[in-house]
N, C-alpha and C positions, 0 to 999 in steps of 0.2 A: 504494500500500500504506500509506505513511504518513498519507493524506489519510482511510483507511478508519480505521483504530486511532484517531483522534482523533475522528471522528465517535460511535466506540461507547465513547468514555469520555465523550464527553457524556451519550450516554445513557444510560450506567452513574448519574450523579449525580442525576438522577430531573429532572422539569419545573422551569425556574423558577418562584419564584412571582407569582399572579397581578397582585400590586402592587410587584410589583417585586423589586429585592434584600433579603435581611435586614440591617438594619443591627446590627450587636452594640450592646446598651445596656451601658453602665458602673453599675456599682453608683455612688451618689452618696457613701454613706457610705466605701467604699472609695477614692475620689479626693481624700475629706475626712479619711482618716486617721482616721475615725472609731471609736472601740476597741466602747465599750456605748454603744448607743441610749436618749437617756432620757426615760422615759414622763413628763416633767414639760414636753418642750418640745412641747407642743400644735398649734401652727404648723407643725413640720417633719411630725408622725403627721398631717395632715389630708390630706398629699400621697399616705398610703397606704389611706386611708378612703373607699370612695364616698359617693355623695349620699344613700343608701340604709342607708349605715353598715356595709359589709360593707367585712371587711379588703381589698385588691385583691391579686393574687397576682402571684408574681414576675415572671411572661411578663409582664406589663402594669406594674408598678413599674418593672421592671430592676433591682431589688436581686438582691446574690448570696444564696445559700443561706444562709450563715450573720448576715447580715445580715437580709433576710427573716423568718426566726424571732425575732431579737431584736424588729424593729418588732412582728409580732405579740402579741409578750407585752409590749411595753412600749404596745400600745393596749389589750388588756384591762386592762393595770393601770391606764390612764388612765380607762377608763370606770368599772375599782370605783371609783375615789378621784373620780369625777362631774367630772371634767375634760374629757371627750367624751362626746357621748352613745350611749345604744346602737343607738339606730336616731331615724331623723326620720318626721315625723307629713306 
């Protein structure tokens, strides 16, 4: 009976995935105490930039939410003020 109930709680939690376990990503800013993102340091926003110049999004950063939107807006302000650019040729 016992051996039955843990079998259908597995499959209550749906397939593992196909590559394996998820690992949880850590916000960077958050383990750095990081308060505002600032769109003047160009080195750290390339790490949320593709090669393409599209922002990348949080599932693929690991930033949290509110972090996230900060890089966001502090890479449009780095492109008005031509410190990034807005797409590559």
């Amino acid at each position: 009976m016992a051996q039955r109930d843990q079998r259908q709680q597995q499959r209550k939690g749906g397939r593992p995935a196909p590559g394996g376990p998820i690992r949880k990503r850590n916000c960077y800013f958050c383990r750095e105490k990081v308060e505002e993102v600032d769109y003047k340091n160009i080195n750290q926003l390339r790490r949320y930039v593709s090669e393409k110049g599209k922002i990348r999004s949080r599932r693929i950063t690991g930033a949290c939410r509110r972090h996230q939107r900060q890089v966001a807006l502090a890479v449009k302000r780095a492109r008005e003020v031509a410190l990034l650019p807005y797409s590559t040729n």
